[in-house]
C-alpha positions in Angstrom: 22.8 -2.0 19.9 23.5 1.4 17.8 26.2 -0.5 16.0 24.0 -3.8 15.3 20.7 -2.2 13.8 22.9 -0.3 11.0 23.4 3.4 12.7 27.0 3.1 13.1 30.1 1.3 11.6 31.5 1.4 8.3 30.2 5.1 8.1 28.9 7.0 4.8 31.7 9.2 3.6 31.7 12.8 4.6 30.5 15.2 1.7 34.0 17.0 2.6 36.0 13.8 1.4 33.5 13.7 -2.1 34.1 17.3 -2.3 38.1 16.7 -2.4 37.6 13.8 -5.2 35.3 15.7 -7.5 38.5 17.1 -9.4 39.7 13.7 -10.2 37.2 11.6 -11.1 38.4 8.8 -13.0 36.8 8.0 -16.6 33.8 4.9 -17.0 36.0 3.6 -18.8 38.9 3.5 -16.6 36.3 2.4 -13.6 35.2 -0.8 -15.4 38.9 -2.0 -16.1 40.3 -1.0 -12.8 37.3 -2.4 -11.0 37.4 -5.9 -13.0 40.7 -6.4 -11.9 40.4 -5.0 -8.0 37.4 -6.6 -7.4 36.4 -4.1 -4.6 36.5 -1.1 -3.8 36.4 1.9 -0.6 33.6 2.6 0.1 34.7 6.6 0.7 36.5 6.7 -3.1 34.7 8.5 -6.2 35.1 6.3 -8.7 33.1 8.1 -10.9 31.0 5.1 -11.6 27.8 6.5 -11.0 28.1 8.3 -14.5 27.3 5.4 -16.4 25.5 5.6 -19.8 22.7 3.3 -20.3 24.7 1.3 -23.0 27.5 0.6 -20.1 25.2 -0.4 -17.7 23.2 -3.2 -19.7 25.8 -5.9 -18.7 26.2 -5.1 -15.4 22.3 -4.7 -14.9 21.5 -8.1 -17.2 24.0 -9.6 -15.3 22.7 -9.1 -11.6 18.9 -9.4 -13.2 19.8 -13.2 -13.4 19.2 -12.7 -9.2 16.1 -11.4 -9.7 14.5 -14.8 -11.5 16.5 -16.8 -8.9 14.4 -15.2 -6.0 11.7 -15.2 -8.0 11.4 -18.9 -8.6 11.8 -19.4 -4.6 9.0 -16.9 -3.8 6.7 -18.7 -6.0 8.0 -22.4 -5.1 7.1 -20.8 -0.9 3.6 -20.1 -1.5 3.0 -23.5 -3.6 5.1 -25.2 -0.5 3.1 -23.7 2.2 -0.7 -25.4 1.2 0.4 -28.5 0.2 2.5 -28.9 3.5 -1.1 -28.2 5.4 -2.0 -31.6 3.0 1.4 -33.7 3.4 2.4 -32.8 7.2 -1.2 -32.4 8.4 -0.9 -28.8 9.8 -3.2 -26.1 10.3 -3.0 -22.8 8.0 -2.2 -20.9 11.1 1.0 -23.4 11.4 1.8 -23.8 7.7 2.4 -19.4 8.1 6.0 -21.2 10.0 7.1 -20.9 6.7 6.1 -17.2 5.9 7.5 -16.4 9.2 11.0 -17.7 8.8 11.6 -17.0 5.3 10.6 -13.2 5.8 11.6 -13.5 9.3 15.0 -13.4 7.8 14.7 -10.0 6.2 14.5 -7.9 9.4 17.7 -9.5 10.8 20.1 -9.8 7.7 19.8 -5.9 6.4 20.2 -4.6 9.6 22.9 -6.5 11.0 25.8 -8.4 8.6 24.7 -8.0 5.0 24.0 -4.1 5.0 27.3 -3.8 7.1 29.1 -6.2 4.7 27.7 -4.6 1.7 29.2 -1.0 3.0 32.5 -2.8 4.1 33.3 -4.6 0.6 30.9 -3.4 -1.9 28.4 -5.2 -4.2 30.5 -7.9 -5.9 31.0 -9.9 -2.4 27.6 -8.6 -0.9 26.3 -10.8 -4.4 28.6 -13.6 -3.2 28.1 -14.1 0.3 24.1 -13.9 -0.4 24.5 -16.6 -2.7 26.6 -18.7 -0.5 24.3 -18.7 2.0 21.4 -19.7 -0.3 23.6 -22.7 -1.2 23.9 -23.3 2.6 19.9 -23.0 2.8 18.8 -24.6 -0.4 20.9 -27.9 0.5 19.5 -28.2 3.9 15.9 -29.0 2.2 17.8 -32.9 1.7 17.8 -33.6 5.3 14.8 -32.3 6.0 12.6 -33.7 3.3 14.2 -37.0 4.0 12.9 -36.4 7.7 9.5 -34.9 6.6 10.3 -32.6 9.4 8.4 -29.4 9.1 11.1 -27.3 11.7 13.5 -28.6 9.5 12.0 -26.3 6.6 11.8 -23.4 8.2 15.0 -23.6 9.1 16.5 -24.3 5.7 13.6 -21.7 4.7 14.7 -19.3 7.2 18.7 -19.7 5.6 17.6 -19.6 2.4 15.5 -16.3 3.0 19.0 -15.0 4.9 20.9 -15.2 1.6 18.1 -14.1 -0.7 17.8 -11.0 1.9 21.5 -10.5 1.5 20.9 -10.4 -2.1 18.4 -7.9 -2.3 20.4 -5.6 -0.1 22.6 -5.5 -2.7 21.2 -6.0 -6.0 17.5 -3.6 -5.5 20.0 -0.9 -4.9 22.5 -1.5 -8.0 20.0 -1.8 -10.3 18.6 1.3 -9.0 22.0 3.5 -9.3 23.5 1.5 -12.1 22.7 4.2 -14.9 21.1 7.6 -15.5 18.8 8.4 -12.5 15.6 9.4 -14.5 15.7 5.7 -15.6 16.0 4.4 -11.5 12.1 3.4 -11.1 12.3 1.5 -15.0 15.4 -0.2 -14.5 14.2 -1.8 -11.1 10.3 -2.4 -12.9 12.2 -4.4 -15.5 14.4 -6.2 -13.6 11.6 -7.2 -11.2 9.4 -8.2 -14.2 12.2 -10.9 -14.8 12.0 -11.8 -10.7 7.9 -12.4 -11.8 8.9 -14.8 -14.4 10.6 -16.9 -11.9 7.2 -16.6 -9.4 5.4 -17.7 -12.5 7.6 -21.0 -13.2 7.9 -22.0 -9.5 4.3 -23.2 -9.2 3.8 -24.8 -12.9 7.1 -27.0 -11.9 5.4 -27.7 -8.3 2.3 -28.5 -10.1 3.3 -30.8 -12.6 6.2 -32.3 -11.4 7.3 -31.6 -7.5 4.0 -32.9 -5.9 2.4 -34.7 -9.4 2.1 -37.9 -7.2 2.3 -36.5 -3.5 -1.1 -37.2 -1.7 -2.5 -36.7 1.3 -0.2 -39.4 3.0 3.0 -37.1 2.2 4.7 -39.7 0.0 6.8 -38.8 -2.1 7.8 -35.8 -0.7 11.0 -36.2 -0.7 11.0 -34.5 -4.3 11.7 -31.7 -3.2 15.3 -32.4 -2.1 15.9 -32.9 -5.8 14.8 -29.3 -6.9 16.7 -27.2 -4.0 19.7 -29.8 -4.7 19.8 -28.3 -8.2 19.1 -24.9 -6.8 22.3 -25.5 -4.7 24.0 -26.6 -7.9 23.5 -23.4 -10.1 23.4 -21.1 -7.1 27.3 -22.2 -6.7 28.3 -21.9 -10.2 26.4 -18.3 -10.5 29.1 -17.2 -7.5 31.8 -18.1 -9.6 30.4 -16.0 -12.4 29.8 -13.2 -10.1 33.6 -13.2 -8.9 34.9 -12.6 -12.2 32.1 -10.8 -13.9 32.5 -7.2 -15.0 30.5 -5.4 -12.5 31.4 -1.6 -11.7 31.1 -0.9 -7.9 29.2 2.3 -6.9 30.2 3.7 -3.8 28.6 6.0 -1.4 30.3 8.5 -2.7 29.9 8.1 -6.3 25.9 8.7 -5.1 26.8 11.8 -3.5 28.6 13.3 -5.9 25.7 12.5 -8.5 23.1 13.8 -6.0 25.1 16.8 -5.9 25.4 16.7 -9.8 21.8 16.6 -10.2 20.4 19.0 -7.8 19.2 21.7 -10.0 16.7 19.1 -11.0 16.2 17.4 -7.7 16.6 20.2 -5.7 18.9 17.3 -3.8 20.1 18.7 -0.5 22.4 16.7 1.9 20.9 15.8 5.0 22.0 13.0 7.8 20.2 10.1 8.1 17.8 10.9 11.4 16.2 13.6 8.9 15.6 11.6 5.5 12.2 11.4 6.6 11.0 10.2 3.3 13.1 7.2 4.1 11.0 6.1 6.9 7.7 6.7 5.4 9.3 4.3 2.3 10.2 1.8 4.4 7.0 1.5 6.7 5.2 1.4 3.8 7.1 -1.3 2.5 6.2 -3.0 5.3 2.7 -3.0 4.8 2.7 -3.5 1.6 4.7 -6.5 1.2 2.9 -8.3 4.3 -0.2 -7.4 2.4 0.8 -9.5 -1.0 2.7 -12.1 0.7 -0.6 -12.5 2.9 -2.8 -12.6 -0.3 -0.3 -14.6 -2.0 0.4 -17.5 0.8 -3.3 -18.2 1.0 -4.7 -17.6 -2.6 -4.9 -21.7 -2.8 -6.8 -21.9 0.4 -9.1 -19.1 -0.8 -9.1 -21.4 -4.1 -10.0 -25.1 -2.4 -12.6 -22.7 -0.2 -14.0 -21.4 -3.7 -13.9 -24.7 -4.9 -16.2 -27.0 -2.8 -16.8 -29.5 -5.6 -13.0 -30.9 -5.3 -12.0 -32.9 -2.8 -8.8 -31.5 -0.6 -5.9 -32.6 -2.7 -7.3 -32.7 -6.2 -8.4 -28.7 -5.0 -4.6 -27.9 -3.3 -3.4 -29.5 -7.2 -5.7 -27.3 -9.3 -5.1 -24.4 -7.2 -1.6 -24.4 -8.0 -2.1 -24.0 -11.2 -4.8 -21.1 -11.0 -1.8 -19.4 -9.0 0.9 -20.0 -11.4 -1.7 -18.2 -14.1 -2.3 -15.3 -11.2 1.5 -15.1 -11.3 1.7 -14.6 -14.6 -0.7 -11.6 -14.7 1.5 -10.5 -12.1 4.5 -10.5 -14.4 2.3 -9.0 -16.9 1.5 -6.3 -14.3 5.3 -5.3 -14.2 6.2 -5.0 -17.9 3.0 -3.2 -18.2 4.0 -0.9 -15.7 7.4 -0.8 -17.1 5.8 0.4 -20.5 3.3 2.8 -18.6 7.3 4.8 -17.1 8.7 4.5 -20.4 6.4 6.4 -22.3 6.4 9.3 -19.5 4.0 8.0 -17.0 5.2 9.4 -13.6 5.8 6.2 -11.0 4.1 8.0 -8.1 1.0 7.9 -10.5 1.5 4.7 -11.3 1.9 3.7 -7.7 -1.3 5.8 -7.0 -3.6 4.1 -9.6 -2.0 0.6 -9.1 -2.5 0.7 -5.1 -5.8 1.7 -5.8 -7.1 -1.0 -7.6 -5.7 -3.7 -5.6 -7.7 -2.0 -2.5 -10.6 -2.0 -4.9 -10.1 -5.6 -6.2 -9.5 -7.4 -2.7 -12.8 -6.3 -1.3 -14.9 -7.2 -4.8 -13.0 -10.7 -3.6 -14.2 -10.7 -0.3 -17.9 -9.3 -1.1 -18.4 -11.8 -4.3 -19.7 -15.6 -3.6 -21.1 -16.9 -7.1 -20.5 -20.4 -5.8 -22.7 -22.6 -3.0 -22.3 -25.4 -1.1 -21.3 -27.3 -4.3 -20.2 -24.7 -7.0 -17.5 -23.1 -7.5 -17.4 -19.4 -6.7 -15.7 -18.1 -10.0 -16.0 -14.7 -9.5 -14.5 -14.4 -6.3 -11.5 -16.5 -7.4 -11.4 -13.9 -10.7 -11.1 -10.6 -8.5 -8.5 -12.3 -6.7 -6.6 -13.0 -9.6 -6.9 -9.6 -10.5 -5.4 -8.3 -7.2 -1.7 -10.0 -8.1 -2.0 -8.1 -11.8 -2.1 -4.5 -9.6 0.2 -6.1 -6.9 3.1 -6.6 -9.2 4.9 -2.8 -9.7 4.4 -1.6 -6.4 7.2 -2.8 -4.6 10.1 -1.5 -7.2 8.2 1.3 -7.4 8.4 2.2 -3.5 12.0 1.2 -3.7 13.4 3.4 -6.4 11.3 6.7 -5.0 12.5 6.0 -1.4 16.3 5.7 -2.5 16.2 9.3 -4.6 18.1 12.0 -2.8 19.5 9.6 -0.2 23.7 10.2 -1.5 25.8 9.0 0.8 23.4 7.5 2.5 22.1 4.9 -0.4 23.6 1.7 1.0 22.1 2.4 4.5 19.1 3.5 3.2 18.6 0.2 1.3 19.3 -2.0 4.1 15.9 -0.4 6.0 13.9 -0.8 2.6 15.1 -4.5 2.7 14.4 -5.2 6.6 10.9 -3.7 5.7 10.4 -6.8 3.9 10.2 -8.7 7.1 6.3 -7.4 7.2 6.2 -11.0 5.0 6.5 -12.9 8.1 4.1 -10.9 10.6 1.1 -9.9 8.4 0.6 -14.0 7.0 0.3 -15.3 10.5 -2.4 -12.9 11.4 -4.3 -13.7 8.4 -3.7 -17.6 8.8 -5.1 -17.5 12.1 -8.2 -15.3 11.1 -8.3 -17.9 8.0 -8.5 -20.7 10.2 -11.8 -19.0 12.3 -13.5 -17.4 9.5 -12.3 -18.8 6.5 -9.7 -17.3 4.4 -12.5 -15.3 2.1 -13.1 -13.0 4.6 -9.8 -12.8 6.3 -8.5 -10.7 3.3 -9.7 -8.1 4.9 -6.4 -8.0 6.7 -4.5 -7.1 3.3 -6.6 -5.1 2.7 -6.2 -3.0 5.9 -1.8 -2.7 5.4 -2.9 -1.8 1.7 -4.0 1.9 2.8 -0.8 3.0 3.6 1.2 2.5 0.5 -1.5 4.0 -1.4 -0.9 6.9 0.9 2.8 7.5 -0.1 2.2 9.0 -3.3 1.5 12.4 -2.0 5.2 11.9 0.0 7.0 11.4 -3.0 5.1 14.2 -4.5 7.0 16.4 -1.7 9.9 14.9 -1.6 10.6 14.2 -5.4 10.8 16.6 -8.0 12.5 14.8 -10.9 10.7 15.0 -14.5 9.6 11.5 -14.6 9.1 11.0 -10.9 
């Protein structure tokens, strides 16, 4: 049981062994050429590839950013999936939360178990290419269920799918992170997640206009959606190839050491094992909470929309309200880049993850105190501060991320698989809200993001302890 939930096998090297390697540290450029043919690397070797230079680490970082749209697009296709399943398969909102719950079901057992041990055991290049495979395995079981109309069939294709993005973001949240000077960490992750909210932006325009154009309430026509995961399938495949013989530097546990170690005047870095990275656990609990909390918000922002809009009539409401999400995912996108901007002109992210956390705490209740509608107008102010809520939503997971891997070393890889697993709060905090939707209505029930948004906006004064780098 030690073994399976990540606190034993394929150990962190010893700061003994980095110590030895120190002396002989390969150059960057020796790194990328030896890595591009090996492939992989021990996870116990300096390689030295944690000295990048921004310029050598735009490839590598454009090329695994191409991951970030890729789960984008199937986080925003979910939430447009999940309402107009309440429509097609005639299920409850409660129910429809099946979906929620296996997708980010899927996060707590992946990081802890096979992909964070696979990702310490063989390194990022195959971590990328066994997440996508699985995807493939996921996205093409959407044919036989669609075909079906079976409901358990798309959680469990949902449920695969979400196994392979998890594996993914075991692997890629981190590299992006390390990949490059460590002042950067919090702006490279922003960025690349900004590119991840372009893809949550497309998702539901496509849904919209051309997955369910001409589904109705009868569920005809359905079948569409085999189509789109068949070509997900498709380019997930060919991106694997890409990934086997792209130039992608592995960072090893040990690379992160030795530049913890490199960087402790600054940092005031010191080694510690993993029971005692407290900061760690206080990341990843409030990870938890704050990605149940947006996922929650998220899942049932077209239910609060056909709720706000009693003048449509169920479908023509469910239609309409996918397109007010696709523009509430493009503030969201905004919200990153902004934030993005706001760390690369000297704005510390704890700061930035104070103010943001804030407002979203501040805009979820304006949207569950304002009704400007009636029994047959629309309530258009409560849909705005709704809107508002995914604009301050968007920077706060990267943000936590980044923070919470500083000053792990050796323990990096490990540490990421928790952060990940965290995400699993996805599939717990929905269902509560669903069933409190589906009593109250789901105005009111956003009371329960609003609850698991307290704790994230008490990290800040963690990472105020606990980090000490210029920009942090």
């Amino acid at each position: 049981m030690v073994k399976l939930f990540g606190m034993n096998g394929s150990q962190e090297p010893t700061m003994e062994e980095v110590h030895e390697q120190q002396g002989r540290r390969p150059s960057v450029v020796e790194v990328v050429e030896e890595q591009t043919r090996r492939k992989s690397v021990d996870n116990r070797v300096v390689t030295g590839a944690s000295q990048l230079t921004t310029r050598q680490s735009i490839v590598p970082v454009a090329l695994v950013t191409t991951l970030f749209f890729m789960w984008g697009f199937a986080y925003g296709l979910l939430d447009v999936l999940n309402s107009r399943f309440q429509v097609a398969l005639h299920i409850t909102q409660g129910e429809s939360s099946g979906l929620q719950a296996a997708y980010f079901g899927a996060y707590f057992i992946g990081p802890l178990t096979y992909s964070g041990w696979f990702l310490r055991k063989f390194g990022y290049r195959y971590t990328f290419i066994l997440g996508l495979s699985i995807y493939c395995v996921g996205a093409l079981m959407f044919w036989p269920s669609a075909v079906k109309r079976s409901f358990g069939g798309f959680c469990g294709a949902m449920f695969l799918a979400g196994s392979g993005l998890s594996t993914l973001e075991v692997s890629a949240n981190p590299y992006i992170a390390v990949c490059g000077p460590p002042k950067w960490s919090e702006f490279r992750l922003e960025l690349s997640q900004s590119v991840q909210a372009v893809g949550s932006v497309i998702a539901p325009v496509l849904a919209a206009q051309v997955i369910f154009k001409n589904v109705g309430a009868d569920g005809r026509s359905l079948e569409a959606v085999q189509w789109v995961y068949l070509g997900i399938a498709g380019f997930v495949a060919i991106l694997a190839v890409i990934f086997y013989f792209a130039p992608i530097p592995e960072i090893t546990d040990s690379d992160m050491a030795d530049q913890a170690e490199m960087t402790t005047g600054a940092t005031g870095y010191v080694d510690k094992p993993l029971r005692k990275q407290y900061t760690l656990f206080w990341g990843t609990f409030a990870q938890f909470s704050y990605v149940g909390a947006q996922v929650g918000v998220a899942a049932y922002f077209i239910n609060y929309f056909t709720q706000a809009r009693p003048d449509l009539d169920v479908t023509e409401a469910h239609l309409k309200g996918a397109n007010f999400y696709a523009i509430a995912q493009a503030l969201f996108a905004i919200g990153r880049f902004a934030a993005a901007g706001f760390m690369y002109f000297g704005g510390k992210p704890r700061m930035v993850l104070l103010v943001f956390q804030t407002m979203i705490m501040i805009f979820i209740a304006a949207a569950i105190g304002t009704n400007t509608g009636g029994t047959d107008r629309p309530n258009w102010g409560g849909l705005s501060m709704l809107m508002i809520v995914l604009f301050f939503e968007s920077c706060i997971f990267p943000i936590i991320f980044a923070l919470t891997l500083r000053g792990l070393g050796r323990h990096t890889k490990r540490g990421a698989s928790f952060l990940v697993s965290s995400v699993c709060g996805g599939a717990i905090i929905p269902v509560i809200l669903g069933n409190v939707a589906d009593k109250i209505g789901t105005r009111h029930a956003m009371c329960i993001p609003l609850i698991f948004c307290k704790f994230p906006r008490n990290l800040s004064g963690v990472f105020r302890c606990g980090v000490n780098l210029a920009n942090g």
